[in-house]
Each structure stands twice: as C-alpha cells, then as structure tokens.
Biopython code that builds the backbone (N, CA, C, O; Angstrom):
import numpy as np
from Bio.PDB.StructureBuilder import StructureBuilder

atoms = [
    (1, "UNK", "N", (100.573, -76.648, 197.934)),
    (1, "UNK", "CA", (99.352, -77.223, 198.454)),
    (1, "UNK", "C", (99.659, -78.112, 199.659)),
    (1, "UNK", "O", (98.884, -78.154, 200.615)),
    (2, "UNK", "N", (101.056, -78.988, 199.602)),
    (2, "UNK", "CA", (101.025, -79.761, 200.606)),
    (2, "UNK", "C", (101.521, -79.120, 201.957)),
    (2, "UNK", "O", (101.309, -79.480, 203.115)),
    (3, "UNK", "N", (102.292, -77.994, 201.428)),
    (3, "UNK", "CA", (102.717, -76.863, 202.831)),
    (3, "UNK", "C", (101.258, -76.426, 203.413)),
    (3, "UNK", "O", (100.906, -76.506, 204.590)),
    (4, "UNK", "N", (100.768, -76.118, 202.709)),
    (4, "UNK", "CA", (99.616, -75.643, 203.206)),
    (4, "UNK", "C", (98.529, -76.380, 204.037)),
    (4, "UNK", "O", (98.029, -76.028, 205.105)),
    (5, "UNK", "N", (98.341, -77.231, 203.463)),
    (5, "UNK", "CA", (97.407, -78.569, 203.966)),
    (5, "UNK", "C", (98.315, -79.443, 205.247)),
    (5, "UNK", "O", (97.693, -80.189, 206.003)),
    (6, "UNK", "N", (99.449, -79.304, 205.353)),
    (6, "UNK", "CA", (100.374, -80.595, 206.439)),
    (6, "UNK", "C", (101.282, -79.182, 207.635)),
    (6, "UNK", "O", (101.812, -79.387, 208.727)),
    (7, "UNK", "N", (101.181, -78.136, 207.040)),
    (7, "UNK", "CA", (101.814, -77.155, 207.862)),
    (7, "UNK", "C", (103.189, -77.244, 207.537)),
    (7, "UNK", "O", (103.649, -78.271, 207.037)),
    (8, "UNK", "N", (104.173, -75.828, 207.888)),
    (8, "UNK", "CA", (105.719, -76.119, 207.352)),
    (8, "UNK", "C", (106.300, -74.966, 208.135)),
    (8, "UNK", "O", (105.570, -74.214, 208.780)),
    (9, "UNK", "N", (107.362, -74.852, 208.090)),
    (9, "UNK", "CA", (108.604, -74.060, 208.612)),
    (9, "UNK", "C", (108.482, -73.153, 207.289)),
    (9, "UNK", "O", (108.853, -73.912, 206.393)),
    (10, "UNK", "N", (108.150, -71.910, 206.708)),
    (10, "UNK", "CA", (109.261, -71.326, 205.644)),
    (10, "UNK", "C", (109.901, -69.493, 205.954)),
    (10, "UNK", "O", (110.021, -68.687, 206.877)),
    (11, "UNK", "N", (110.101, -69.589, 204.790)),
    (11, "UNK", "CA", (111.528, -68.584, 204.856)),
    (11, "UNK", "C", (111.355, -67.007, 204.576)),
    (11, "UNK", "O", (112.268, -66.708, 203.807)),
    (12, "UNK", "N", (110.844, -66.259, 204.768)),
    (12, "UNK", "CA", (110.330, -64.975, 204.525)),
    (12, "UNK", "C", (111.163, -63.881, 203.961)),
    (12, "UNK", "O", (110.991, -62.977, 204.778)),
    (13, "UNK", "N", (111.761, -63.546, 203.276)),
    (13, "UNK", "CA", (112.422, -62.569, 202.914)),
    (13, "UNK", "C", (111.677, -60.599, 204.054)),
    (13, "UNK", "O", (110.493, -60.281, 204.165)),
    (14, "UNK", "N", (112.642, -59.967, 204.504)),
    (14, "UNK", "CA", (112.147, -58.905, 205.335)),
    (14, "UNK", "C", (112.680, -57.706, 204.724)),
    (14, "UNK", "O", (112.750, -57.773, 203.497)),
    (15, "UNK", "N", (112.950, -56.965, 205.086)),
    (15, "UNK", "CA", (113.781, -55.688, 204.902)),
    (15, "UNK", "C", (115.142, -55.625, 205.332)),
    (15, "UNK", "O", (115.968, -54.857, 204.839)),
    (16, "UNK", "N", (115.376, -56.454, 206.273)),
    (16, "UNK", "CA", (116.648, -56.645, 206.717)),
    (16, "UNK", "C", (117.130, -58.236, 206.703)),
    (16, "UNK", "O", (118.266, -58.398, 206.258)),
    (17, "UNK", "N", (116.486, -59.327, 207.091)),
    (17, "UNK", "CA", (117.206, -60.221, 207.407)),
    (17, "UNK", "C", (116.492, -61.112, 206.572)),
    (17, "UNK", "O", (115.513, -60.426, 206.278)),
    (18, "UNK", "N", (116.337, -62.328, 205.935)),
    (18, "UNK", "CA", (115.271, -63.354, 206.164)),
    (18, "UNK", "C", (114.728, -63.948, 207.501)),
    (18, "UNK", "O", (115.593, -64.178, 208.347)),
    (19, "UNK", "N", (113.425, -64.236, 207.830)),
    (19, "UNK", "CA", (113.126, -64.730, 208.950)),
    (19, "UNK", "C", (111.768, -66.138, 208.825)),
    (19, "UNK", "O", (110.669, -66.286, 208.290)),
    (20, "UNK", "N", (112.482, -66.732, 209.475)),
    (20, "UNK", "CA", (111.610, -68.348, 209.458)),
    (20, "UNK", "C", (110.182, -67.905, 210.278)),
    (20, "UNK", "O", (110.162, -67.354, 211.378)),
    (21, "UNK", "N", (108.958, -68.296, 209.441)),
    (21, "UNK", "CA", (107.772, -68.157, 209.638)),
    (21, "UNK", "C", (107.010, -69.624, 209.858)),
    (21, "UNK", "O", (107.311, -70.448, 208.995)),
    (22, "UNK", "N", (106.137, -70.053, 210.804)),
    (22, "UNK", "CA", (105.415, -71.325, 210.696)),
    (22, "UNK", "C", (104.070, -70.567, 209.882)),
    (22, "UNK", "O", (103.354, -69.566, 209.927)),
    (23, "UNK", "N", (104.283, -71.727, 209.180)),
    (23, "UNK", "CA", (102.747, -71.775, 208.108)),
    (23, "UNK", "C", (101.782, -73.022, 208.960)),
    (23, "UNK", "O", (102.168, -74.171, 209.171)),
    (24, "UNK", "N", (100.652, -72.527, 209.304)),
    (24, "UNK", "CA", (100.321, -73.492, 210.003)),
    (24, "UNK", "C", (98.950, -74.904, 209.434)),
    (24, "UNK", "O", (98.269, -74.609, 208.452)),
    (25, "UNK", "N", (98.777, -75.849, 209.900)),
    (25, "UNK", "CA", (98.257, -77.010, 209.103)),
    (25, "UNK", "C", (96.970, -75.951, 208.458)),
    (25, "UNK", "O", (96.487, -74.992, 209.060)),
    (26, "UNK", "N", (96.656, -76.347, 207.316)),
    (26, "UNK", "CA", (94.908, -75.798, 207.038)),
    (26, "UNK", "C", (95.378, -74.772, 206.459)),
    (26, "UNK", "O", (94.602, -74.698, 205.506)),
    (27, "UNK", "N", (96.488, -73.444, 206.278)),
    (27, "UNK", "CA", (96.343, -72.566, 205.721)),
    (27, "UNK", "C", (95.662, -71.784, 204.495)),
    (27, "UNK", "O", (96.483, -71.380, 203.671)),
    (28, "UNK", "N", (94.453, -71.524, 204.244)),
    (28, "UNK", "CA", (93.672, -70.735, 203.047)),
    (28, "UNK", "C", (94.501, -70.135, 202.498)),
    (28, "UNK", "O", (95.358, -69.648, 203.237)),
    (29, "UNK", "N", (94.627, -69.913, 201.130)),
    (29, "UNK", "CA", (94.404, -68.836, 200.393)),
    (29, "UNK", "C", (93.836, -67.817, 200.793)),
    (29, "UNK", "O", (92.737, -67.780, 201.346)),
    (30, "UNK", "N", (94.829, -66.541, 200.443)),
    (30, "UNK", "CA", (94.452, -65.234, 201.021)),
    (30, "UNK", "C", (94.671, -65.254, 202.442)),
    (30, "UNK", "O", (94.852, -64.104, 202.840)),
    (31, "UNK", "N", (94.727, -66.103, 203.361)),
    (31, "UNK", "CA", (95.334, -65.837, 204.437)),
    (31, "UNK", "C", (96.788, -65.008, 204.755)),
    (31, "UNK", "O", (97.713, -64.902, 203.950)),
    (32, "UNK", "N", (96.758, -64.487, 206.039)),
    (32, "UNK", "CA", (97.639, -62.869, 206.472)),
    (32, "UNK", "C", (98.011, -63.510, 207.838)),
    (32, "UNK", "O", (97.259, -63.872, 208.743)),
    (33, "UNK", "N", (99.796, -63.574, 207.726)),
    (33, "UNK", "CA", (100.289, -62.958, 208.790)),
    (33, "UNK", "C", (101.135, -61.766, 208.624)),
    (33, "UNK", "O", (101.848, -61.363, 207.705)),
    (34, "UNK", "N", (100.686, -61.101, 210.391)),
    (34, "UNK", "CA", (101.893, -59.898, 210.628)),
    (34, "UNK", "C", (102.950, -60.245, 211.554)),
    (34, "UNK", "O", (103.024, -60.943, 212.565)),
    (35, "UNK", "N", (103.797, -59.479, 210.832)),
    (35, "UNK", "CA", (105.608, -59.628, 211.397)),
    (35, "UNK", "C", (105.617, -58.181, 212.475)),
    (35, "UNK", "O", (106.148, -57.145, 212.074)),
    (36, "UNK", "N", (105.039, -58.251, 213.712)),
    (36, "UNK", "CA", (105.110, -56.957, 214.274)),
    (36, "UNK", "C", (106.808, -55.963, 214.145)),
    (36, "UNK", "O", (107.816, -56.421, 214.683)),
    (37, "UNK", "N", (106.827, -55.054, 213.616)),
    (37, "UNK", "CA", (108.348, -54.680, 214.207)),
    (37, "UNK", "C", (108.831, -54.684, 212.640)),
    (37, "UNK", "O", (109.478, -53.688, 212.316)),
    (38, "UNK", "N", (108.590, -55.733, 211.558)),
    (38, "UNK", "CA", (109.461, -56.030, 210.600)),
    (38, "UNK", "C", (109.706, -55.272, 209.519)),
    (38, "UNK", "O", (110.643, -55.411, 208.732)),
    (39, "UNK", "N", (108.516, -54.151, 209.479)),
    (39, "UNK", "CA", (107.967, -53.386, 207.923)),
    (39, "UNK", "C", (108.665, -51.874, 207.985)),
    (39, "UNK", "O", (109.519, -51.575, 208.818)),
    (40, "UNK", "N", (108.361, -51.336, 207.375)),
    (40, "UNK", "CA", (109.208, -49.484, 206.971)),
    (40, "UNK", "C", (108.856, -49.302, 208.253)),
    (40, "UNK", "O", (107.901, -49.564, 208.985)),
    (41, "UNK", "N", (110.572, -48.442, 208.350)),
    (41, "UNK", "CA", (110.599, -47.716, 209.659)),
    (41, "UNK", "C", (109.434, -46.402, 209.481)),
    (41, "UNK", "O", (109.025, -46.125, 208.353)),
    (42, "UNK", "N", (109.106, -45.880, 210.310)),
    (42, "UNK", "CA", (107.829, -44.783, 210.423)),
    (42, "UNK", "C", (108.510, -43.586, 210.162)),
    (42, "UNK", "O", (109.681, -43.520, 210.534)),
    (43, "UNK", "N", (107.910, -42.460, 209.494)),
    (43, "UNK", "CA", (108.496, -41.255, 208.734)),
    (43, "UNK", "C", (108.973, -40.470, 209.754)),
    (43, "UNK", "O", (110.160, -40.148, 209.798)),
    (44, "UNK", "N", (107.750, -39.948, 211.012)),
    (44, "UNK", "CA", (108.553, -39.729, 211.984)),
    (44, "UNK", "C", (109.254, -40.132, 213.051)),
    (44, "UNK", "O", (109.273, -39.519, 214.118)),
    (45, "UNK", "N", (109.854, -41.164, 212.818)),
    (45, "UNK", "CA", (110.435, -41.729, 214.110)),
    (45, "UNK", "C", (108.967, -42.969, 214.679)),
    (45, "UNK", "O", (107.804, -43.194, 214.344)),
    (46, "UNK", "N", (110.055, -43.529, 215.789)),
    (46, "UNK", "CA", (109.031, -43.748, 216.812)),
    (46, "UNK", "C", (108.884, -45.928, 216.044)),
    (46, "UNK", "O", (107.857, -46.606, 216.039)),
    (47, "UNK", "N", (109.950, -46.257, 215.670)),
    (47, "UNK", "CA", (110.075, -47.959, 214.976)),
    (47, "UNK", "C", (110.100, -47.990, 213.871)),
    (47, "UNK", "O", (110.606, -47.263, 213.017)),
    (48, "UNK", "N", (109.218, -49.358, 213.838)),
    (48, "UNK", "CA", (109.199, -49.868, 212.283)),
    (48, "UNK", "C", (107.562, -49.960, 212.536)),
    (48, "UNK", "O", (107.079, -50.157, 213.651)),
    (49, "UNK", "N", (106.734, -49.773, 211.242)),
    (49, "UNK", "CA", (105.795, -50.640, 211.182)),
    (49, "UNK", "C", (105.601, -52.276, 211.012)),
    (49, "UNK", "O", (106.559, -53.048, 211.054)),
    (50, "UNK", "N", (104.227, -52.700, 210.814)),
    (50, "UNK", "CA", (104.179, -54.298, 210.864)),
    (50, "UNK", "C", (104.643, -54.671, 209.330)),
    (50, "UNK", "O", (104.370, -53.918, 208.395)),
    (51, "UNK", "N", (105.520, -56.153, 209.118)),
    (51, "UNK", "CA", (105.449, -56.512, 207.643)),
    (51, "UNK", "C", (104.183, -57.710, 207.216)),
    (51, "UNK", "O", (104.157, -58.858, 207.660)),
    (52, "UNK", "N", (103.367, -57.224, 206.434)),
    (52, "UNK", "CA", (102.066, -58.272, 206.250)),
    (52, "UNK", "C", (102.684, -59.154, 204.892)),
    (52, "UNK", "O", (103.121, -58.688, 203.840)),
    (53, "UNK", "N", (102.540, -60.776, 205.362)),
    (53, "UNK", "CA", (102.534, -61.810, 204.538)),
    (53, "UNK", "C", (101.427, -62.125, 204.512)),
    (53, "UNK", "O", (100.792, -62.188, 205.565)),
    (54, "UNK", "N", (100.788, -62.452, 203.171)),
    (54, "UNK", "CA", (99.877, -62.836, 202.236)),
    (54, "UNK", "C", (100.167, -64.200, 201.858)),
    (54, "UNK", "O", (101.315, -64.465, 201.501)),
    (55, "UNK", "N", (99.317, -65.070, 201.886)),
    (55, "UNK", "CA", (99.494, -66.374, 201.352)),
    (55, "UNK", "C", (98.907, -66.404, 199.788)),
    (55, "UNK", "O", (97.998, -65.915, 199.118)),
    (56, "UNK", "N", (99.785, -67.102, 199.692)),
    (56, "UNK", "CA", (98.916, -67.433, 197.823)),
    (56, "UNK", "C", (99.025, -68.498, 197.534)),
    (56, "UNK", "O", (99.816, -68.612, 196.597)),
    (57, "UNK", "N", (98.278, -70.177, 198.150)),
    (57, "UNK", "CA", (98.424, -71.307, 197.800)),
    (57, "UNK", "C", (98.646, -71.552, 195.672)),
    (57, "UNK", "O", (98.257, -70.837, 194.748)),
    (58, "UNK", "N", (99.132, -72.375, 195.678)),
    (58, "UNK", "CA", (99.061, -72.869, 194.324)),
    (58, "UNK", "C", (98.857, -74.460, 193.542)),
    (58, "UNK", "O", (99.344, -75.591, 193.557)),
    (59, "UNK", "N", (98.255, -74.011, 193.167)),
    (59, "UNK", "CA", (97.422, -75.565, 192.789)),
    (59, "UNK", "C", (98.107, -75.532, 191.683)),
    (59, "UNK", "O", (98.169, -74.591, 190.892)),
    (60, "UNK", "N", (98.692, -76.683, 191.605)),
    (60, "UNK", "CA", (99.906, -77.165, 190.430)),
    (60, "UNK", "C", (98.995, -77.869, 189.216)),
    (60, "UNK", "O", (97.979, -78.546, 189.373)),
    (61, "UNK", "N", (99.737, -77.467, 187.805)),
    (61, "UNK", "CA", (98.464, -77.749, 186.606)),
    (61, "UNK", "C", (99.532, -78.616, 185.485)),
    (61, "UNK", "O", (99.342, -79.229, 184.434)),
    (62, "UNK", "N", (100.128, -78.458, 185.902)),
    (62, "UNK", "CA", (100.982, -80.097, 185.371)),
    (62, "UNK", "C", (101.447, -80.877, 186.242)),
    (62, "UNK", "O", (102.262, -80.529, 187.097)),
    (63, "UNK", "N", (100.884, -82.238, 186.094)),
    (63, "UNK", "CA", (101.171, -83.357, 187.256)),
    (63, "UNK", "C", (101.239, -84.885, 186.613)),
    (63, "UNK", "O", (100.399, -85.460, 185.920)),
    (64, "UNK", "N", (102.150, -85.208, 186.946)),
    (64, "UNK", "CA", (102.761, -86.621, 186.046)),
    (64, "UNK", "C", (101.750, -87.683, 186.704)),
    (64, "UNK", "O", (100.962, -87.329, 187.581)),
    (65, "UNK", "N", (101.808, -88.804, 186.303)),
    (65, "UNK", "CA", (101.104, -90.000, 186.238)),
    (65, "UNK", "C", (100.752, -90.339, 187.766)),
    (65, "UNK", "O", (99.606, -90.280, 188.214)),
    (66, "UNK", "N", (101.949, -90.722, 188.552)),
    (66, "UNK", "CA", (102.204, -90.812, 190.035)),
    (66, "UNK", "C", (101.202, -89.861, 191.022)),
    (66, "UNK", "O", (100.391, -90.199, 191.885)),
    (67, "UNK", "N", (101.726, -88.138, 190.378)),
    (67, "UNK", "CA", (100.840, -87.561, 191.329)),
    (67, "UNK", "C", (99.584, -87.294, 191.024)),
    (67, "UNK", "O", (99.014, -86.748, 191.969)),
    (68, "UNK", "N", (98.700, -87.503, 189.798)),
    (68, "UNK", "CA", (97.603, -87.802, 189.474)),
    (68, "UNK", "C", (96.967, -88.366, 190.493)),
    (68, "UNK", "O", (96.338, -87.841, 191.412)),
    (69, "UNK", "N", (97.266, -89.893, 190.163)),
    (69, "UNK", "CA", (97.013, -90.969, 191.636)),
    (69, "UNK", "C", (96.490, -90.748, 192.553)),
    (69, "UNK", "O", (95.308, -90.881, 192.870)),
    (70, "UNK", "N", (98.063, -90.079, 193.504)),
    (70, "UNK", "CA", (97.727, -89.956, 194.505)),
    (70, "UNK", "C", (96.650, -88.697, 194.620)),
    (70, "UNK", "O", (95.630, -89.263, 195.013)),
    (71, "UNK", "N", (96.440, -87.735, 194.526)),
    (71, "UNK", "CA", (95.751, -87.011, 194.592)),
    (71, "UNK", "C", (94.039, -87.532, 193.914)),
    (71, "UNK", "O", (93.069, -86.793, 194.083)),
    (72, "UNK", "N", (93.952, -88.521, 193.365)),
    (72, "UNK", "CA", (92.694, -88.922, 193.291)),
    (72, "UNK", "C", (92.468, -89.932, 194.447)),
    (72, "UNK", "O", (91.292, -90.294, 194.471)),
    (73, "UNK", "N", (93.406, -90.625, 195.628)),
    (73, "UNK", "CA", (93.135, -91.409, 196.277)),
    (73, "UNK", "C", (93.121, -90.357, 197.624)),
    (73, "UNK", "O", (92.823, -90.864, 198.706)),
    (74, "UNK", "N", (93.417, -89.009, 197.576)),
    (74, "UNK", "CA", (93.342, -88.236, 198.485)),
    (74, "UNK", "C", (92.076, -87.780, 198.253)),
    (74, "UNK", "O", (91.443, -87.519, 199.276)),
    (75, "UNK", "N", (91.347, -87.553, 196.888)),
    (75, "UNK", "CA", (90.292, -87.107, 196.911)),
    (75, "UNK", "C", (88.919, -88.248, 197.699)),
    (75, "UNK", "O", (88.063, -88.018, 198.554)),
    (76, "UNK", "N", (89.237, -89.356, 196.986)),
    (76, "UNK", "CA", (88.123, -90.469, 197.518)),
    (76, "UNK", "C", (88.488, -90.956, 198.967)),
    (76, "UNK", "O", (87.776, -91.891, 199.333)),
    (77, "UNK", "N", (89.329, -90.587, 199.778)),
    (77, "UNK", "CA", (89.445, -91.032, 201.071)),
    (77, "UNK", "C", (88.881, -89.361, 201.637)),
    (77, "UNK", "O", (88.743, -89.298, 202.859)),
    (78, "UNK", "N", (88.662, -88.469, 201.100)),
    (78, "UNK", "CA", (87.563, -87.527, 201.467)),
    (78, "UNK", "C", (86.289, -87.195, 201.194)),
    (78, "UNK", "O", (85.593, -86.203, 201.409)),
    (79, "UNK", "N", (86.017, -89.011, 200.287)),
    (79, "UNK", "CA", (84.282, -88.877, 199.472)),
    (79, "UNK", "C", (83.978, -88.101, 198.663)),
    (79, "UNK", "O", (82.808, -88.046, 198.287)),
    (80, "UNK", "N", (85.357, -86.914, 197.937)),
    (80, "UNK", "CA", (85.011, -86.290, 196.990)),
    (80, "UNK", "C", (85.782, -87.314, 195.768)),
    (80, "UNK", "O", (86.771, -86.792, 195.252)),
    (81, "UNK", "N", (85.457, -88.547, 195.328)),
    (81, "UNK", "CA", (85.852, -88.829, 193.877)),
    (81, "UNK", "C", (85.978, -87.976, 192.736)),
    (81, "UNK", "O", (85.111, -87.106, 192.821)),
    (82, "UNK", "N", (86.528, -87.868, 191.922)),
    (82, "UNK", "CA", (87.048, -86.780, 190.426)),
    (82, "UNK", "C", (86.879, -88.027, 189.366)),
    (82, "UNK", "O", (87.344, -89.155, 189.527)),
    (83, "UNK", "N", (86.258, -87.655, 188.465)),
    (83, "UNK", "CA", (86.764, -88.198, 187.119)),
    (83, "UNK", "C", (87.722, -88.106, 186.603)),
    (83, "UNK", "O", (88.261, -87.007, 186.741)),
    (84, "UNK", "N", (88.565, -89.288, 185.635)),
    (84, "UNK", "CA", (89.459, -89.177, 185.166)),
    (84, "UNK", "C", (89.438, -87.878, 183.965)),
    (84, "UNK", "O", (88.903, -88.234, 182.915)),
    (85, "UNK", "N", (89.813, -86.809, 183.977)),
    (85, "UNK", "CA", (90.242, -85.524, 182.885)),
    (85, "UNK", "C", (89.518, -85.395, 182.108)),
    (85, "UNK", "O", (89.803, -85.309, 180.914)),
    (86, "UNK", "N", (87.681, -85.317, 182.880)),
    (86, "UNK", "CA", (86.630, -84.794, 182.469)),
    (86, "UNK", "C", (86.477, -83.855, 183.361)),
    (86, "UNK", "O", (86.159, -83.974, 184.544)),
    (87, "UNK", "N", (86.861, -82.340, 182.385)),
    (87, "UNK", "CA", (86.129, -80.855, 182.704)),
    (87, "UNK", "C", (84.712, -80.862, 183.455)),
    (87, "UNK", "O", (84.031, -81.875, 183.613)),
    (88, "UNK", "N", (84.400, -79.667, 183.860)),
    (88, "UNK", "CA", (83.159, -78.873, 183.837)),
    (88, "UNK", "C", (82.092, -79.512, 182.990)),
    (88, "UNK", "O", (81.111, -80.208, 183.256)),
    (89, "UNK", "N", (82.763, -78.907, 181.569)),
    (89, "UNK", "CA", (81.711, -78.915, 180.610)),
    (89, "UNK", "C", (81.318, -80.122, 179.986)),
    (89, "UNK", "O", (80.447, -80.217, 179.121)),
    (90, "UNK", "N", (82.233, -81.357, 180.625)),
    (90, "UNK", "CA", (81.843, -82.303, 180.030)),
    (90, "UNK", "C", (80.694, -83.076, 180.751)),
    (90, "UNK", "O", (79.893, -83.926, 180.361)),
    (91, "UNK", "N", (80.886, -82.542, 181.793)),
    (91, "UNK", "CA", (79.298, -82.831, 183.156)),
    (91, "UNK", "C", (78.579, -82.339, 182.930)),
    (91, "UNK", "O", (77.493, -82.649, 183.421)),
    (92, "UNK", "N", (78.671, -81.295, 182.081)),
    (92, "UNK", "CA", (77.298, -80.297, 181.998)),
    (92, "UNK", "C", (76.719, -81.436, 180.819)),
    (92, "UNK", "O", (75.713, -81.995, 181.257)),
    (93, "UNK", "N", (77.062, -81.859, 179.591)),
    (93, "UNK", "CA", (76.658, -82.162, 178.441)),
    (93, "UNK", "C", (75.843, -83.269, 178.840)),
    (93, "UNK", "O", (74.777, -83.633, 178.343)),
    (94, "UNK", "N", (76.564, -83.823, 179.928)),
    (94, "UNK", "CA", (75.671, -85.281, 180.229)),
    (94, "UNK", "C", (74.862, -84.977, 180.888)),
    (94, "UNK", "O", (74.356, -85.986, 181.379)),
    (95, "UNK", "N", (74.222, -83.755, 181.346)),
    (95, "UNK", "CA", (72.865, -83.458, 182.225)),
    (95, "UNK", "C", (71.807, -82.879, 181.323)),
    (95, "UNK", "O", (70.609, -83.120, 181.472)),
    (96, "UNK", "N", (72.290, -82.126, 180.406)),
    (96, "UNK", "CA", (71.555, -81.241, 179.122)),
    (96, "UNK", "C", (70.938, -81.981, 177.926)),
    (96, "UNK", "O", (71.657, -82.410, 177.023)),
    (97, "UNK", "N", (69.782, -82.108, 177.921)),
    (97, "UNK", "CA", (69.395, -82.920, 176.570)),
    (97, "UNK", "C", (69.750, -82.564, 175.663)),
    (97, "UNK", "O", (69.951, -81.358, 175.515)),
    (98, "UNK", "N", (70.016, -83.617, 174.501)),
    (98, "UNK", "CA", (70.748, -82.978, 173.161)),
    (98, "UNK", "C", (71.898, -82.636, 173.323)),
    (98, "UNK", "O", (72.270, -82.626, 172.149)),
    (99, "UNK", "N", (72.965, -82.271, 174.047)),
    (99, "UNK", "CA", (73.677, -81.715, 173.887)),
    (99, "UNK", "C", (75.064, -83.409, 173.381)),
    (99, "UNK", "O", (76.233, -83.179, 173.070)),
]
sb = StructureBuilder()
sb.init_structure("model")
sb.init_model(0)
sb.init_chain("A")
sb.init_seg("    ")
for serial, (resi, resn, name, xyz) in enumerate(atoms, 1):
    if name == "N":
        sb.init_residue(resn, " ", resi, " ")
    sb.init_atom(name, np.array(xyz, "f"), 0.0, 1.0, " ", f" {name:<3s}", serial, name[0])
structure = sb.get_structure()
C-alpha cells in the first residue's frame, strides 16, 4: 500500500533478466504496465512481444498496535475518520430499528 501510494523503484522478474520498474505515486489496483521488447519471442520470427505487469495492491489484515495508529491518523488527516474495529454490520445495527 505504501509503494503504491508514495511511489517506488521495484524489481520485475522477465524471461531473461530481472529488470527495475518505477511504480509510480497513486498506483490503482489493476493497473498495467508494458515492457515493450520483454515478452515471448514471436512464432514466426520478427522479436519478442510486449511483457504486461499487472498490479495487485494489498491491503494488509494483520496490523499491530503502532500501525493501527498510524493509519487511523492517515485516515483523519484525509476527513475520512474509522472507528475503532467496528465492521459494516455494526453501522448497519445502529441505523436499523430493533436491531
């Protein structure tokens, strides 16, 4: 998440070599770069095709005390406040009569 969000240098595994890729600030999920040149050589001749990297951010689901924190003081310095390790459903109950 923080590569993604602050931007980074990383390391790509290819067909032949590893090669250093910039990930750039803001990167989405599901975001695509192409490696022109890097992918299966073509059946008849004539290069390589492109190698496509796929991003797959990951939102980490165990987080100790510290990074709790911070990530709730990242949330309220963006006006989105979180409750402390109240779900979904526990927002829903407090809107639903009876429940």
């Amino acid at each position: 998440v923080a590569q993604a969000a602050l931007g980074a240098t990383l390391e790509v595994l290819t067909l032949d070599d590893p090669e250093p890729i910039e990930l750039k600030r803001g990167t989405q999920n599901g975001e695509i770069i192409r490696l022109k040149g890097r992918g299966a050589p073509r059946l008849r001749g004539g290069g390589r095709g492109d190698m496509v990297v796929h991003f797959n951010v990951v939102v980490p689901t165990h987080l100790n005390d510290d990074q709790k924190k911070l990530l709730r003081e990242l949330a309220d310095s963006f006006g989105t406040p979180v409750d402390d390790d109240k779900g979904l459903l526990h927002k829903l109950r407090g809107t639903v009569k009876g429940a």
